[in-house]
FIBAVEX-801367 format. One line per 10 residues: their letters; for each residue x, y, z of N, C-alpha, C, CB. Coordinates in steps of 0.02 Angstrom, whole numbers. Atoms other than C-alpha are relative to their C-alpha. Glycine has a CB too. Layout:
! FIBAVEX-801367
a) X/Y/Z/X/Y/Z/X/Y/Z/X/Y/Z  ...;
***
This chain:
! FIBAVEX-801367
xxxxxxxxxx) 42/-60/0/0/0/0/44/62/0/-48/0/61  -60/-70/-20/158/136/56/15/5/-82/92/-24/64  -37/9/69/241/76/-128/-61/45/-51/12/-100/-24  32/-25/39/80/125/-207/-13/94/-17/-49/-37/18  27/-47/22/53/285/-158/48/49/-34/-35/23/48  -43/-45/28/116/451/-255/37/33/49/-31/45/-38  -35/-56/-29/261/541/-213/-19/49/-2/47/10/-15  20/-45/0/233/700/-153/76/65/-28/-38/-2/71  -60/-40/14/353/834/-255/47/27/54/-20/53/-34  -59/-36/-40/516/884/-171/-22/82/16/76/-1/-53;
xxxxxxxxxx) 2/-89/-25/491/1077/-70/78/2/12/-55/27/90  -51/-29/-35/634/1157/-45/-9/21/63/22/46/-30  -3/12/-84/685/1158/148/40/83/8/61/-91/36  -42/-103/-32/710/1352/213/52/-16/43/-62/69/65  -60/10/-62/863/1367/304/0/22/48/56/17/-7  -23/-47/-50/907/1458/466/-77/3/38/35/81/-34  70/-13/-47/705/1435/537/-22/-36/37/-52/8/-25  2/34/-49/678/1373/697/-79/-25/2/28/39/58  74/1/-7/512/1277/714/-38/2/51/-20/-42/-21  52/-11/-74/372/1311/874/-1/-67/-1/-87/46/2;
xxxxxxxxxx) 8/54/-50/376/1178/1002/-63/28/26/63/-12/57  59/-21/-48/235/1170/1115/16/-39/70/-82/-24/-33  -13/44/-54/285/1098/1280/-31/8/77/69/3/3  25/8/-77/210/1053/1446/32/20/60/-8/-62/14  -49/-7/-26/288/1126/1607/-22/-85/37/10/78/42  -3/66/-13/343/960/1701/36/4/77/43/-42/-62  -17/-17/-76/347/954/1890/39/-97/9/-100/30/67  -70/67/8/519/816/1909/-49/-59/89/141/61/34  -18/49/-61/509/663/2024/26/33/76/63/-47/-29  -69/-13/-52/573/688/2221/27/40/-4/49/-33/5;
xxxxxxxxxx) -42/-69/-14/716/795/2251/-7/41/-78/96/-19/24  -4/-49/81/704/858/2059/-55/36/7/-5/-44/-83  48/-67/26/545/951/2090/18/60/31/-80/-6/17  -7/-45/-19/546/1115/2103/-38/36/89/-16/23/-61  39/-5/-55/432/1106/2249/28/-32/57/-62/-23/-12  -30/38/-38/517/985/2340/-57/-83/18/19/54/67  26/82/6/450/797/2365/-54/-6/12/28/-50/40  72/12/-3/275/750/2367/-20/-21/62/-21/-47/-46  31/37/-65/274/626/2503/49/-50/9/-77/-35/-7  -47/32/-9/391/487/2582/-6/-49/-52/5/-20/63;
xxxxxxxxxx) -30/37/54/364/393/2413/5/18/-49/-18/-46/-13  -35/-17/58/407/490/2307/85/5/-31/-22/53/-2  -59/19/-9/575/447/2243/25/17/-98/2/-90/42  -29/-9/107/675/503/2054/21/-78/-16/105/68/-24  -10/92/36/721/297/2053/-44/-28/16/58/-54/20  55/41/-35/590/182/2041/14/-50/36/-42/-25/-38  -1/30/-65/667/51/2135/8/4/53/19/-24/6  -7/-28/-88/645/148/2310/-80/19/-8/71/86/27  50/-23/8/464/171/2255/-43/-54/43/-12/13/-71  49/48/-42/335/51/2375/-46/-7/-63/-42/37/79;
xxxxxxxxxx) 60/11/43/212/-27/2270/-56/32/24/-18/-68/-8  51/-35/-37/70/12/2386/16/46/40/-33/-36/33  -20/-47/-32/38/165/2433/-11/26/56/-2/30/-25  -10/-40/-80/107/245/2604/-62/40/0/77/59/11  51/-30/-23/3/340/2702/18/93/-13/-9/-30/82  -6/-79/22/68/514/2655/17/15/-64/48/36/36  -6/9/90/69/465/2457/-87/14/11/37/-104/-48  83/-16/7/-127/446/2489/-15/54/30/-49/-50/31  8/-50/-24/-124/584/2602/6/68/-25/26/-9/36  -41/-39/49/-32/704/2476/-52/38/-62/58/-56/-35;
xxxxxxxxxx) 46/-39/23/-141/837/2384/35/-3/-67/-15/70/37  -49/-1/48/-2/851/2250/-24/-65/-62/79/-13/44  21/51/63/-23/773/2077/67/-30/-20/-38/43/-73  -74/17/13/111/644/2044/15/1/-50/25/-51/17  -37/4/47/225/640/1926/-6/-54/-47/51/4/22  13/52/85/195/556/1744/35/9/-20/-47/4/-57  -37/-30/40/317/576/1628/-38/-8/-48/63/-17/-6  30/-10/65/273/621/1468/1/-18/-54/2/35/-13  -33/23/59/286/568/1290/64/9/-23/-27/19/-42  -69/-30/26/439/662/1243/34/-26/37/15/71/-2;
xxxxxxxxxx) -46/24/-43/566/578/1298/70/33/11/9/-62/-19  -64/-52/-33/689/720/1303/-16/47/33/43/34/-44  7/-28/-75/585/790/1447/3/-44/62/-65/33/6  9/24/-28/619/648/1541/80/12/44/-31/-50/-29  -91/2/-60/746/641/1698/30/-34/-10/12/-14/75  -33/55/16/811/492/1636/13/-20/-77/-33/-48/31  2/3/72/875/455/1461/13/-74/-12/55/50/-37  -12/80/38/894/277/1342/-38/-57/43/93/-26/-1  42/64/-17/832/123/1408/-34/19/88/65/-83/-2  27/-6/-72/814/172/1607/-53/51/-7/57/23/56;
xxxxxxxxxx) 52/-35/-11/713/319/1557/-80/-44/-28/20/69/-39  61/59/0/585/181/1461/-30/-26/56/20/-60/-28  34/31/-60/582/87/1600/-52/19/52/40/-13/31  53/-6/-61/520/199/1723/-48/53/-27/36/25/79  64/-46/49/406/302/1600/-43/-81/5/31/42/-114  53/42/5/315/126/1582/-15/-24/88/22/-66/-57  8/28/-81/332/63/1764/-42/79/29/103/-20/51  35/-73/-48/257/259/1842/-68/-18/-53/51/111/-9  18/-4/62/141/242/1704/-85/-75/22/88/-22/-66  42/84/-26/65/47/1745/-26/28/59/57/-85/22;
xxxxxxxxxx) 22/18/-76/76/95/1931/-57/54/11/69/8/63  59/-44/-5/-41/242/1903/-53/-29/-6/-3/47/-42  71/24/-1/-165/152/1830/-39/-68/7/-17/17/-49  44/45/-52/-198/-13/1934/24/58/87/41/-116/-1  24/-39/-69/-131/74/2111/-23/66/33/36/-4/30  45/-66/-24/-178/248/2085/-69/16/7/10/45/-36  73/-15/-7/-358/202/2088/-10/-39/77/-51/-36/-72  -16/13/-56/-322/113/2244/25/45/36/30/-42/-1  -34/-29/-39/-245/253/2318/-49/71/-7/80/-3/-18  46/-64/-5/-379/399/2270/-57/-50/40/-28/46/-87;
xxxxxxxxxx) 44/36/-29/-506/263/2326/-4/8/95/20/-72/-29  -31/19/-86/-427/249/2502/-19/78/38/116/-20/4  -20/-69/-7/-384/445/2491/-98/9/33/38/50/-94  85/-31/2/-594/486/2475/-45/-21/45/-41/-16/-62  32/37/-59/-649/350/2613/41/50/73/25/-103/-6  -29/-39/-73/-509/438/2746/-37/83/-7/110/6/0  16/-61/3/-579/621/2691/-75/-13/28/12/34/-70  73/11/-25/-762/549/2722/-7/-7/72/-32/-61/-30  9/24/-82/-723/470/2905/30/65/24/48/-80/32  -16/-75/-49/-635/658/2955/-48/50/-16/78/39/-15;
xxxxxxxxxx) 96/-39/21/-789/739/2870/-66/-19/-13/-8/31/-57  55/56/-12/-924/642/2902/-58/32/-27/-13/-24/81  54/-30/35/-1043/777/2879/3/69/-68/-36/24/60  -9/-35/63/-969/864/2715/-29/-23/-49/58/7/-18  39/24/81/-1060/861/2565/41/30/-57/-89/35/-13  -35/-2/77/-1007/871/2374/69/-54/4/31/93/-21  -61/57/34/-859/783/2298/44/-8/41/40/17/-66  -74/2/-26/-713/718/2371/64/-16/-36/2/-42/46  -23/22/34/-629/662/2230/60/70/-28/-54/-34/-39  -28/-63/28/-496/765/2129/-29/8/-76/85/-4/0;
xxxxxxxxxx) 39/-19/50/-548/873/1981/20/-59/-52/14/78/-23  4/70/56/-562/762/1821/3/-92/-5/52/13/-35  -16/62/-28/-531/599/1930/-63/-38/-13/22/3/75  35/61/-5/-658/447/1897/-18/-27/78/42/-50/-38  7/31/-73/-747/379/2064/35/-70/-24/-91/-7/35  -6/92/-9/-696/203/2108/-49/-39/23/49/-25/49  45/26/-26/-792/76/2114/34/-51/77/-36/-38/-64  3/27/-76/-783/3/2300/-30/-19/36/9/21/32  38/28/-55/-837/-96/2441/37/1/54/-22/-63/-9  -9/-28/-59/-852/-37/2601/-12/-43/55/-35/54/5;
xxxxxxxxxx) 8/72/-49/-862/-156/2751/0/50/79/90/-75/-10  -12/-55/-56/-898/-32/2919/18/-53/75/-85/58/10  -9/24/-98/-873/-52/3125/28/-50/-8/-69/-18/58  -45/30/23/-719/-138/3087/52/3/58/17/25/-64  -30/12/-48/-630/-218/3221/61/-52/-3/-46/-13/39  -19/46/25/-490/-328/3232/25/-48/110/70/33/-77  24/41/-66/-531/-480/3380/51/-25/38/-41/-59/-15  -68/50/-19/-361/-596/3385/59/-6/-49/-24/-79/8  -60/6/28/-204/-610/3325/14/-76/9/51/48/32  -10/79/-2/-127/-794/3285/61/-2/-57/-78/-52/-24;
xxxxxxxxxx) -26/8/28/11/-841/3203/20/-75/-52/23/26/32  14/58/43/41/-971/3051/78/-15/-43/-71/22/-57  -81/24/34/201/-1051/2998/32/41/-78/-9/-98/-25  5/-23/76/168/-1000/2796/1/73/-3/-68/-24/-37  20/-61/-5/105/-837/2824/24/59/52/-58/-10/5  -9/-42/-42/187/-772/2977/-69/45/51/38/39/-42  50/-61/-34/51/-632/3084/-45/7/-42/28/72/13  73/-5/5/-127/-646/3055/-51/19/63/-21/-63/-24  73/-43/-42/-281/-542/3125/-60/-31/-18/-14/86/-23  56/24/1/-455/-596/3143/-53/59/-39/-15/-20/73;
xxxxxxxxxx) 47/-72/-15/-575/-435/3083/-44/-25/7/-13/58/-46  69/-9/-7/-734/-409/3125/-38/42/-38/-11/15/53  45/-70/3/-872/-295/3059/-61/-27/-39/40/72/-44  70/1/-7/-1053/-273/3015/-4/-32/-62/-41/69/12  32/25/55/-1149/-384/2885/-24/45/-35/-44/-40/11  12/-46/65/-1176/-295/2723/-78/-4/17/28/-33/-89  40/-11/-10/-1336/-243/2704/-59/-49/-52/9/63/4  22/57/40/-1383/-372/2581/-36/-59/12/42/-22/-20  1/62/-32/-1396/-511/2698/-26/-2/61/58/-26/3  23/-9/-85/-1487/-448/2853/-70/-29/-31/0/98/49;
xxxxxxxxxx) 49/43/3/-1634/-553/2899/-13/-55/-41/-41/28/-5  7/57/22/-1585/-690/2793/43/-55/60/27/3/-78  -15/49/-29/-1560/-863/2870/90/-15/0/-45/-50/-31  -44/4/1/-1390/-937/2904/20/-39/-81/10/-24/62  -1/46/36/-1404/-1052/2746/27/64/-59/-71/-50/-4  -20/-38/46/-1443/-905/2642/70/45/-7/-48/34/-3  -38/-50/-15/-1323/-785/2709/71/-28/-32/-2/17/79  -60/63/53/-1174/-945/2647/-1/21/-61/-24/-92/-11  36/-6/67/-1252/-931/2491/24/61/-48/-77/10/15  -2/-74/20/-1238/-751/2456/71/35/6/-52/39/47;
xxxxxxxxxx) -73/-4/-4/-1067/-741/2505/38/-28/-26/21/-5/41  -41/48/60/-1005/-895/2385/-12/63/-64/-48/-100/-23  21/-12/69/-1103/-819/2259/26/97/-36/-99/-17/7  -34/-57/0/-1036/-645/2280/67/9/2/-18/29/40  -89/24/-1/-846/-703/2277/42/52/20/34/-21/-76  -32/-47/-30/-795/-553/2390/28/-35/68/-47/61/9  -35/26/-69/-671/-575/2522/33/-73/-24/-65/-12/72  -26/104/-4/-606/-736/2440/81/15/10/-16/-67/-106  -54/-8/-16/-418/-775/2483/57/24/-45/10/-48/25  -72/-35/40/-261/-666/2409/-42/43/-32/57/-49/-60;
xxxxxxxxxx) 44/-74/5/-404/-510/2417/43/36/19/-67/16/42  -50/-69/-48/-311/-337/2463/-67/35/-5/88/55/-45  46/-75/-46/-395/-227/2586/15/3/48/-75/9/15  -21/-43/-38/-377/-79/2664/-20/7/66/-7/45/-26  20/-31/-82/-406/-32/2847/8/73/-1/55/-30/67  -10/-70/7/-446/141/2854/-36/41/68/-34/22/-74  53/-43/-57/-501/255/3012/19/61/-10/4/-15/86  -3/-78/-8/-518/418/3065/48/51/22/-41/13/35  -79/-48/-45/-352/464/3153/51/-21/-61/41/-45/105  -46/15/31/-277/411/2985/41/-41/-1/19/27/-3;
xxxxxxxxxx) -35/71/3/-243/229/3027/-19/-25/-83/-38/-61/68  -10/17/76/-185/163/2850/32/-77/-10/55/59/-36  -29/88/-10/-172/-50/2854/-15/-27/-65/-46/-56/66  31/41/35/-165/-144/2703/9/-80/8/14/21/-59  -10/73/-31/-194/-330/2712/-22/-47/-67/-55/-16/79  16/42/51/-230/-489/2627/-44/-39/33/54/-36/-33  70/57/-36/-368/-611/2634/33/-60/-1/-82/-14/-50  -34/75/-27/-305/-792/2707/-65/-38/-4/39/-2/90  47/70/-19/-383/-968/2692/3/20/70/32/-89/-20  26/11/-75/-489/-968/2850/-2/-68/36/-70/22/4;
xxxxxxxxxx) 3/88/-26/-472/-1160/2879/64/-7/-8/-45/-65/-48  -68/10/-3/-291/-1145/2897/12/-36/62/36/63/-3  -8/67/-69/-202/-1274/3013/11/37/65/82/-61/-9  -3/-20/-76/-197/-1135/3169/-80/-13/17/30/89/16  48/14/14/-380/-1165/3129/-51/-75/28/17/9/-57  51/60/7/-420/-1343/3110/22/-58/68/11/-42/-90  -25/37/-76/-420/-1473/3270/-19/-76/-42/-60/24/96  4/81/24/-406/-1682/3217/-40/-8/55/75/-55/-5  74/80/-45/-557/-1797/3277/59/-57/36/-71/-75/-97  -79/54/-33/-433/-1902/3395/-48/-71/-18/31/10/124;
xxxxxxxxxx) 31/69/28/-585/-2041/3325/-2/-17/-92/-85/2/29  -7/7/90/-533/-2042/3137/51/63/-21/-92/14/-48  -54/-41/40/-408/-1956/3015/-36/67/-17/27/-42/-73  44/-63/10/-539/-1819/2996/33/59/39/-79/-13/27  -11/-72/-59/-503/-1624/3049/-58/20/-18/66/66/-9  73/-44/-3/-637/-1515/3097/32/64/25/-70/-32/59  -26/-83/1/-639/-1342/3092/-34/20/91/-56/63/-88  20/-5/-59/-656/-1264/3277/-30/60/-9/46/-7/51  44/-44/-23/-788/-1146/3347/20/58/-8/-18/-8/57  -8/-76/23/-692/-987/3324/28/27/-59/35/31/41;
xxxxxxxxxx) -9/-20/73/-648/-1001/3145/-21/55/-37/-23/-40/-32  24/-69/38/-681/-842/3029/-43/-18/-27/40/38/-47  80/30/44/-850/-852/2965/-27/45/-37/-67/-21/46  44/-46/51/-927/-738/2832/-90/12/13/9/-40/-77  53/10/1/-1097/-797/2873/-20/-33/53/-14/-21/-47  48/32/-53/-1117/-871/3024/-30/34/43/26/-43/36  42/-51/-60/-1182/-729/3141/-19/42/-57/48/46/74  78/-72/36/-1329/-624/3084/33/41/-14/-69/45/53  -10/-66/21/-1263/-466/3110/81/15/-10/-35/49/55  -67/-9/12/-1063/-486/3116/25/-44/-46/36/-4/55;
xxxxxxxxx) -20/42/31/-948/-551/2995/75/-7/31/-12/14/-71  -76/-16/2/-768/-603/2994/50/-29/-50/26/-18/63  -22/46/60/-635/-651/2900/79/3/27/-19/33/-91  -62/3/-15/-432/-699/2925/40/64/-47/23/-77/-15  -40/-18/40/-299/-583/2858/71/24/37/-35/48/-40  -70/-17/-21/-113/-539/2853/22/51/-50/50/-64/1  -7/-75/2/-20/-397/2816/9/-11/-81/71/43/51  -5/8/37/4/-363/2641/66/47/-35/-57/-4/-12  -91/-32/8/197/-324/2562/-5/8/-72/80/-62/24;
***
């Protein structure tokens, strides 16, 4: 198709004339901005960068740093500047919606009774699930996993006044909370926990029938559905 089409006649090329750029101003990484650093993760190398984000990255009013197309506005030149133009780039858009998400729940629990947006201008809500009166019961530890917490908190609103059968039911069938979930812990004094969801029938869990090779799960296991109005579920910290 290129072969086919016509050449377009030779112009003569003016000499000595500079052509208009149009360029973006570009607030640098870390110590390179002119402002000075965003928040304790902000960093000009990405390998000092946390995947998930700290509590004063979500906290941080400041718009982070993208780099841009041009790659001779970038702080970094040839292959390392690629790299972390695609790596800032990715991490914006799976954990920066995780991290305005987080941001808009902590602004809600210190302004409980503010109305309008909380979001930043042109930002997309997130979609989210909220899980309230969020407690955490026992601590236990597990060979695999190291430090695990129990939480607690209130049955969705989905599932009140249904039976125990249903309430099972509705929680398979809703495949929330299933294991190697991330979520946040968020309060009002700006406690910032992220965690993971754990098999709840894990062996700190399960007790052997001393009358057969059978284990059975014991009475204070994490249960999604077994109490009316509370739920719970296992988790450990998340790295």
């Amino acid at each position: 198709i290129g072969s086919s089409l016509p050449l377009a006649p030779a112009q003569p090329t003016p000499q000595n004339l500079l052509s208009a750029a149009f360029e973006l101003s570009q607030d640098l990484p870390g110590e390179l901005s002119i402002n000075g650093i965003r928040h304790d993760n902000d960093h000009t190398s990405i390998s000092d960068i946390q995947i998930l984000p700290t509590a004063q990255e979500i906290a941080s009013m400041r718009q982070e740093y993208l780099p841009l197309i041009d790659s001779a506005q970038h702080h970094l030149s040839g292959l390392a500047g690629l790299l972390d133009r695609q790596f800032r780039l990715l991490r914006e858009d799976t954990v920066g919606q995780l991290r305005d998400a987080v941001r808009e729940e902590v602004t809600r629990l210190e302004h409980p009774n503010r109305k309008g947006p909380t979001t930043h201008q042109g930002q997309q809500g997130v979609r989210k699930l909220i899980y309230y009166n969020v407690c955490f019961s026992r601590m236990c530890i597990d060979r695999g996993k190291g430090l695990q917490v129990v939480a607690e908190f209130d049955q969705p609103p989905q599932v009140k006044n249904k039976s125990t059968k249903q309430r099972e039911e509705w929680w398979k069938g809703s495949r929330l909370l299933q294991p190697d979930s991330l979520v946040c812990f968020v309060s009002s004094n700006r406690k910032i926990i992220f965690l993971s969801v754990c098999d709840s029938i894990s062996p700190v869990h399960r007790k052997k029938d001393p009358n057969s090779d059978q284990k059975i799960i014991s009475d204070d296991t994490p249960s999604l559905f077994r109490q009316a109005t509370r739920a719970s579920v296992l988790l450990a910290m998340a790295e």
